[in-house]
SEDREN-242427 format. One line per 4 residues: their letters; for each residue y, z, x of C-alpha. Coordinates in nm, 3 decimals. Example, Ala and Ser with C-alpha at 12.3 -4.5 7.8 and 13.67 -1.06 7.14 Angstrom:
% SEDREN-242427
as> -0.450 0.780 1.230 ~ -0.106 0.714 1.367
//
This chain:
% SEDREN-242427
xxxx> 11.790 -0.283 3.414 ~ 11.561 -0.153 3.122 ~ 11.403 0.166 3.195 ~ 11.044 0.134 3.178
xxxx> 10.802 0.358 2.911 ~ 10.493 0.465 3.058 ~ 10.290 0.667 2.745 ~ 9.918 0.663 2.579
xxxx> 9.808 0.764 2.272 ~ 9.474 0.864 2.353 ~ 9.164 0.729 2.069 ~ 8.989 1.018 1.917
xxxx> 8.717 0.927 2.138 ~ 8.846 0.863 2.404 ~ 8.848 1.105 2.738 ~ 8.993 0.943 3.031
xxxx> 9.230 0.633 3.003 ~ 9.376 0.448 3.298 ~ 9.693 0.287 3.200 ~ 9.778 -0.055 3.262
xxxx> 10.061 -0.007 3.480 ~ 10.056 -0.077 3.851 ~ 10.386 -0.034 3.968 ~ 10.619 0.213 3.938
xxxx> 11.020 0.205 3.990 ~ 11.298 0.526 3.980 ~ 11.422 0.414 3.610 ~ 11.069 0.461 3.499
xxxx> 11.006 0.735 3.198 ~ 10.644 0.927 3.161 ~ 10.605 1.027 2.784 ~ 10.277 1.270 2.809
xxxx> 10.204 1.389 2.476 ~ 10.002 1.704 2.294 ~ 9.709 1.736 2.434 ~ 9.745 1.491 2.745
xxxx> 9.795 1.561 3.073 ~ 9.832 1.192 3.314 ~ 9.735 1.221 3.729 ~ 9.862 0.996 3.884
xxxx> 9.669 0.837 4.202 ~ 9.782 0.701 4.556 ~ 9.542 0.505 4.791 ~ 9.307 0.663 4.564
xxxx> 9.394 1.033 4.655 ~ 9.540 1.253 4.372 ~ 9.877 1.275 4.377 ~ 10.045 1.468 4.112
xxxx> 9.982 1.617 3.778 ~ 10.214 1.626 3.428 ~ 10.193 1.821 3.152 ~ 10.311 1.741 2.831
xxxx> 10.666 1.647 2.769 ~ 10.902 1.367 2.914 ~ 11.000 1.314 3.274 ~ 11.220 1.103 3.378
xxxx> 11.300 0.967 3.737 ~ 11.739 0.984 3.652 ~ 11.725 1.371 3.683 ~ 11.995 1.485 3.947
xxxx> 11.874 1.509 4.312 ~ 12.102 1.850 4.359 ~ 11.801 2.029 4.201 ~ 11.694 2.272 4.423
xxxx> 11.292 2.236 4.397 ~ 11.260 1.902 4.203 ~ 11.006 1.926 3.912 ~ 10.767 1.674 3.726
xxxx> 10.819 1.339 3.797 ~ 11.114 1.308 3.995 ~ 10.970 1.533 4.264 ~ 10.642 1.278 4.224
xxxx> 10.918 0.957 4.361 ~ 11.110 1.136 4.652 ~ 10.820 1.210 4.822 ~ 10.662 0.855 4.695
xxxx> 10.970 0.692 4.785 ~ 11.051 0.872 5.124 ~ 11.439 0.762 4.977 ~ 11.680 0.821 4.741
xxxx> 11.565 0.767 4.412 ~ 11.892 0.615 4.222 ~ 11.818 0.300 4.379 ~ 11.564 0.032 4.283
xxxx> 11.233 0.106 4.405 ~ 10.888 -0.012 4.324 ~ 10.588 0.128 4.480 ~ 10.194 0.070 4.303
xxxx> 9.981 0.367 4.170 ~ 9.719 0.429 3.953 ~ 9.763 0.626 3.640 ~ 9.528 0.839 3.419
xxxx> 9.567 0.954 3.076 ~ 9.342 1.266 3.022 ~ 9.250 1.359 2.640 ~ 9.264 1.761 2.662
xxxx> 9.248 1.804 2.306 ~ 8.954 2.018 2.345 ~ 8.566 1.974 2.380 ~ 8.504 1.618 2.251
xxxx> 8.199 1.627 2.034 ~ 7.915 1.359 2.098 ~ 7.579 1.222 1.904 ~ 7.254 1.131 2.087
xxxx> 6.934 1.034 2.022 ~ 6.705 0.983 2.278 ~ 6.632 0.692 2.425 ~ 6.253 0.698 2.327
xxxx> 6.007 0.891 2.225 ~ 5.782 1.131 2.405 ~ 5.411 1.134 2.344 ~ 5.296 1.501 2.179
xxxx> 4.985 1.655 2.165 ~ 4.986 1.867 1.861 ~ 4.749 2.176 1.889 ~ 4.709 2.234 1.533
xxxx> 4.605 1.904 1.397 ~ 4.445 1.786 1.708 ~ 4.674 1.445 1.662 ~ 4.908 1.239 1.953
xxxx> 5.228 1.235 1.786 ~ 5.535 0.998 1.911 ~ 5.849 1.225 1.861 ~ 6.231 1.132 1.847
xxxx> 6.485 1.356 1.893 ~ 6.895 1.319 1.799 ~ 7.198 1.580 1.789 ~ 7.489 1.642 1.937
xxxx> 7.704 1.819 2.203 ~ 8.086 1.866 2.335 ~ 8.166 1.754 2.629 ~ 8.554 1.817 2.851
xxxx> 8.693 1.676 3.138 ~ 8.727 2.007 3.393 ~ 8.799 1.806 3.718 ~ 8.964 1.427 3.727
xxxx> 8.900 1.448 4.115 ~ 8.509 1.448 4.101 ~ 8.535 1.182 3.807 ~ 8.762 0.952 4.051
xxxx> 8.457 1.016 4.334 ~ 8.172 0.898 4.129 ~ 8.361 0.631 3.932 ~ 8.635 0.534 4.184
xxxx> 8.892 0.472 3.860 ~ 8.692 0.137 3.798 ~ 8.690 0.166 3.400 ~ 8.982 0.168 3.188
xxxx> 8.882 0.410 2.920 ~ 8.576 0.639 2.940 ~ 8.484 0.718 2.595 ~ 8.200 0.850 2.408
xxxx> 8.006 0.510 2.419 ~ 8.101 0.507 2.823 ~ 7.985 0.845 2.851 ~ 7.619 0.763 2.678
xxxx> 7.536 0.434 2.878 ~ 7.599 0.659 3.173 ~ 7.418 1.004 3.091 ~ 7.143 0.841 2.802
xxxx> 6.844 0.865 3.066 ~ 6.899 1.158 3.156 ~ 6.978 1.335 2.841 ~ 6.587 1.213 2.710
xxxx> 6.448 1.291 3.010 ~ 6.541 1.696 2.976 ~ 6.511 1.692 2.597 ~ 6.163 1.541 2.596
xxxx> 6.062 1.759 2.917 ~ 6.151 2.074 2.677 ~ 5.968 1.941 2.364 ~ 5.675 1.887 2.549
xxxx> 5.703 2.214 2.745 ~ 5.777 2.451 2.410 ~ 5.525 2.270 2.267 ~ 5.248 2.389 2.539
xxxx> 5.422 2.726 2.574 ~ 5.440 2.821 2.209 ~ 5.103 2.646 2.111 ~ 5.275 2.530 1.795
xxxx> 5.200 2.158 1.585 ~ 5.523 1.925 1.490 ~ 5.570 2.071 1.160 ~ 5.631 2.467 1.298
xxxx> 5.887 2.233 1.606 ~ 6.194 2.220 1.400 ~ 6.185 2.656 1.405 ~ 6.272 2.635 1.781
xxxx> 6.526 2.347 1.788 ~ 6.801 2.635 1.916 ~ 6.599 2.715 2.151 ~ 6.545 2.427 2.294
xxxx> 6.901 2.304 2.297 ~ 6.972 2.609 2.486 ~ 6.725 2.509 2.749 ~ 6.875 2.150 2.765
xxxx> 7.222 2.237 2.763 ~ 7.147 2.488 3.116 ~ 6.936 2.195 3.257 ~ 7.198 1.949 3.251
xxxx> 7.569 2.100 3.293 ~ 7.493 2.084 3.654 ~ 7.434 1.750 3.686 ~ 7.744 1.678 3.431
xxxx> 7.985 1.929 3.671 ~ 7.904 1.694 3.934 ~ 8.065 1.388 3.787 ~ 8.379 1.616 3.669
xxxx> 8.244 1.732 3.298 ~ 8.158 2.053 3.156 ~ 7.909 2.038 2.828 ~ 7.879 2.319 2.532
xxxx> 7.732 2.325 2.237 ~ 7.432 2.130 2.215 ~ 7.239 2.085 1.944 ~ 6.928 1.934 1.829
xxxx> 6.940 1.814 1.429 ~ 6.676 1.616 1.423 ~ 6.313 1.555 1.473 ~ 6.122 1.243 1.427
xxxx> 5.769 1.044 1.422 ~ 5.694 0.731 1.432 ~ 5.580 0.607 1.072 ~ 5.193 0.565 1.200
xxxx> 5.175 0.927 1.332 ~ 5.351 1.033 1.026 ~ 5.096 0.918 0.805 ~ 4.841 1.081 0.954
xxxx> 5.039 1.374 0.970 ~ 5.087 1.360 0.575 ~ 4.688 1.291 0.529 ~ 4.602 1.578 0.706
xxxx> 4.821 1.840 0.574 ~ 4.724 1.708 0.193 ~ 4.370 1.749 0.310 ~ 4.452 2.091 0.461
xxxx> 4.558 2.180 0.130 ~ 4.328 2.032 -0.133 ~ 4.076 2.270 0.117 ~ 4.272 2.542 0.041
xxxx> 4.301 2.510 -0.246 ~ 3.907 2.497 -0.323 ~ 3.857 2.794 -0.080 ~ 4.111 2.935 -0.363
xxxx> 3.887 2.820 -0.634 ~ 3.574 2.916 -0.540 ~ 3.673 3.283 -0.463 ~ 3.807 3.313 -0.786
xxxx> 3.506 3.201 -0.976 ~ 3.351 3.431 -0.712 ~ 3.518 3.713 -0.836 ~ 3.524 3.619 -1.192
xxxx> 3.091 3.635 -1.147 ~ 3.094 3.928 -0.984 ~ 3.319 4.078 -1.312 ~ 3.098 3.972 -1.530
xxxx> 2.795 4.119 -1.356 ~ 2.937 4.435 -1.320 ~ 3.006 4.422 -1.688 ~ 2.615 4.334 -1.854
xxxx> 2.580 4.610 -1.589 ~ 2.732 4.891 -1.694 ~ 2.667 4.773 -2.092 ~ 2.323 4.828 -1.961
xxxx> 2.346 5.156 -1.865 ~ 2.330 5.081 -1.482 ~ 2.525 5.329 -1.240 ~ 2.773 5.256 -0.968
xxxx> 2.505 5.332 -0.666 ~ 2.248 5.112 -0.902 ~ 2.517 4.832 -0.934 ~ 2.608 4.840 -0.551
xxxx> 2.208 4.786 -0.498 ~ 2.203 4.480 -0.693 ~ 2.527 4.369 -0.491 ~ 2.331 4.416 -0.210
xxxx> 2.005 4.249 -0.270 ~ 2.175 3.994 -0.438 ~ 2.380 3.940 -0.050 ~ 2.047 3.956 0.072
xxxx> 1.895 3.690 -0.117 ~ 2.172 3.494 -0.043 ~ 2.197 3.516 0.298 ~ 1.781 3.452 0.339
xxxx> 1.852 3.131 0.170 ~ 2.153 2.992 0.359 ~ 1.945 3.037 0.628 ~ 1.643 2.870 0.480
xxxx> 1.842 2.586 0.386 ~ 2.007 2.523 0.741 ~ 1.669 2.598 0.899 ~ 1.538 2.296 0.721
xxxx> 1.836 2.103 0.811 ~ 1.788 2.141 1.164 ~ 1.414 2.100 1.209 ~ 1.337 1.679 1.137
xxxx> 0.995 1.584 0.962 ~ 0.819 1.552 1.276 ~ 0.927 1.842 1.435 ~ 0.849 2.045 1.107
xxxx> 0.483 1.912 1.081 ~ 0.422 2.025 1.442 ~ 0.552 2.319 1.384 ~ 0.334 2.360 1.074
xxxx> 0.043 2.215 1.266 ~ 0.065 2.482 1.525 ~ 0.120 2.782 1.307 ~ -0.186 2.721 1.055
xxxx> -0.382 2.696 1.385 ~ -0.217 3.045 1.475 ~ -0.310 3.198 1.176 ~ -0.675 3.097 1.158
xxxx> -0.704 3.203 1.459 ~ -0.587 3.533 1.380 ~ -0.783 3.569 1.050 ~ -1.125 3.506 1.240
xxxx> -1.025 3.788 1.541 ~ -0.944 3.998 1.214 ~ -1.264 3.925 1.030 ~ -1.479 3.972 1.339
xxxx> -1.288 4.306 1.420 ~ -1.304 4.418 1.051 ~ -1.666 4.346 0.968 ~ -1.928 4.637 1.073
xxxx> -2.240 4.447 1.035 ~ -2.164 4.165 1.230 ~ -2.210 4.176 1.611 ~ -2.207 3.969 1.898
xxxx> -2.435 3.787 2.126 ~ -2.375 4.063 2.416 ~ -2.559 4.293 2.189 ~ -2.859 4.467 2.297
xxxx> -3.170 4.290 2.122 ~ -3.342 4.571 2.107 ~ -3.090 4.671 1.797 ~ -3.052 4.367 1.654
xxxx> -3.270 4.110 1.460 ~ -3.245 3.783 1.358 ~ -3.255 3.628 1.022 ~ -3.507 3.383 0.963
xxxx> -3.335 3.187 0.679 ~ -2.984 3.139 0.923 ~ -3.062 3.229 1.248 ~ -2.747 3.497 1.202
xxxx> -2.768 3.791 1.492 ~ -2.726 4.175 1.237 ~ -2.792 4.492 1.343 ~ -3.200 4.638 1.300
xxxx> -3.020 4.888 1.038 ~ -2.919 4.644 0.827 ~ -3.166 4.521 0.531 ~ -2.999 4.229 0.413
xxxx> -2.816 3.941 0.649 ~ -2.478 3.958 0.629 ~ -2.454 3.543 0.650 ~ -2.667 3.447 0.392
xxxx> -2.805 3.786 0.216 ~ -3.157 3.683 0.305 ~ -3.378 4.063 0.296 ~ -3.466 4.114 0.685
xxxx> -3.834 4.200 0.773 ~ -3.852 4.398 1.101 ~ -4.009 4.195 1.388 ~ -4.370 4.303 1.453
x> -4.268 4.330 1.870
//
């Protein structure tokens, strides 16, 4: 009978292949290549595993401690192996070229608040990581060998959830922890690949993976957000750049001042006077101006209202305190007289009224 070739050659992205065999017999020849390494299953146990090279079930039975895969049939045989013999078993191809390298972008966006610009941006994320098969056991537990190759598209559909759900939990989180906007993000990608990368081997060992290297290359808005994000940092700068402008014609003026200054024979201490004042003046009217800015019409007439009242009110109690010739009606009448042209109260000393400058005649009682 023809001796039967079991052999892969694994896909470049490929990490686990089950080959299409089902039944085995003792003429049967495993070819495991390079980077390979096939387990072969029983009742869905693990049976045996083979490195690369060729085995082949005609090896002589006098061999002490039978190796590779004849030792694999007389214990799956229970029975001499030159004979005929057919017994069903799964097989696995497993790629051990190395860590397998795999792109991602998330799933969707997460919503970000950033602190700088005050704006709810929708970010995207995408990058990559490496990824090995460490234990076939815990991958035949969670899968139970029902796919035929697990490959890098496989391996997405399975772990795409929760891949977006750790990488948007640590945008969000650096985000609040570092108080920076969207444009200052792409500084702590490392970082935050680092944090994903510890958050989800575990879960990944669990299924029979380990993960390396991952990395985030991108960052992304959505076109609306990034918009506004463009309008805002042109504004940011046009305001800089007039903040730019207006101390340099700032400076410029103060130049020429202090020029005409010293032309006119003024002195430093002089010159740092007129700085001075001029600050002074300055200042008094910025303050004048928002003053007026604040108080409405209404407001400012009652305010005016009240404060002319105020200070005729204060110029009479300053006039009456002032004048000596004037007195009041609590004065004793025996030292006053009255005028007879007003009727004004003034002091018996005085010879003319102080109202109306009518001479006063001393009363004859």
């Amino acid at each position: 009978m023809d001796t039967t070739i079991i052999q892969h050659e694994n896909a470049h992205n490929q990490l686990i292949y089950k080959h299409e065999a089902k039944t085995l017999d003792n003429r049967a020849e495993l070819i495991v290549r390079a980077a390979q390494k096939v387990v072969l299953f029983k009742d869905a146990k693990h049976f045996n595993t083979y490195g690369p090279g060729r085995h082949l079930l005609s090896e002589e039975l006098s061999t002490p401690q039978p190796r590779g895969i004849l030792a694999f049939f007389k214990n799956l045989f229970k029975g001499k192996v030159d004979e005929s013999t057919h017994e069903y078993c799964d097989i696995y191809f497993v790629n051990e070229m190395g860590n397998m390298t795999i792109h991602f972008k998330t799933e969707h966006p997460v919503v970000v608040e950033d602190p700088k610009l005050g704006l709810f941006l929708d970010v995207s994320c995408g990058g990559q990581f490496a990824v090995k098969v460490e234990n076939i056991n815990q991958y035949m537990t969670k899968f139970n060998g029902a796919m035929t190759a697990f490959d890098n598209n496989a391996f997405l559909k399975r772990f795409q959830r929760k891949i977006t759900s750790i990488v948007n939990e640590k945008i969000v989180k650096t985000v609040q922890e570092e108080k920076i906007g969207f444009l200052e993000l792409a500084l702590h990608t490392e970082k935050i690949g680092k944090e994903v990368e510890r958050a989800l081997m575990p879960h990944l060992n669990e299924y029979g993976f380990s993960l390396s290297d991952f990395f985030i290359e991108s960052l992304r808005v959505d076109p609306e957000s990034y918009k506004k994000l463009v309008a805002m940092k042109q504004d940011s700068i046009m305001n800089e750049t007039r903040v730019k402008d207006l101390r340099h014609q700032h400076e410029e003026m103060g130049r020429a001042k202090a020029l005409i200054r010293r032309e006119e024979g003024y002195t430093y201490q002089e010159e740092r006077q007129f700085d001075i004042l001029e600050g002074l003046t300055r200042r008094v009217e910025e303050k004048e101006d928002l003053f007026k800015q604040i108080i409405d019409e209404k407001t400012s007439e009652q305010f005016g209202n009240t404060l002319t009242q105020k200070i005729q009110t204060m110029s009479d109690e300053s006039l009456d305190k002032d004048s000596t010739t004037k007195v009041s009606t609590k004065t004793d009448k025996r030292n006053t007289i009255i005028c007879p042209e007003c009727q004004t109260t003034n002091l018996k000393k005085t010879k003319l009224c102080v109202e109306c400058g009518h001479a006063l005649q001393p009363s004859p009682n």
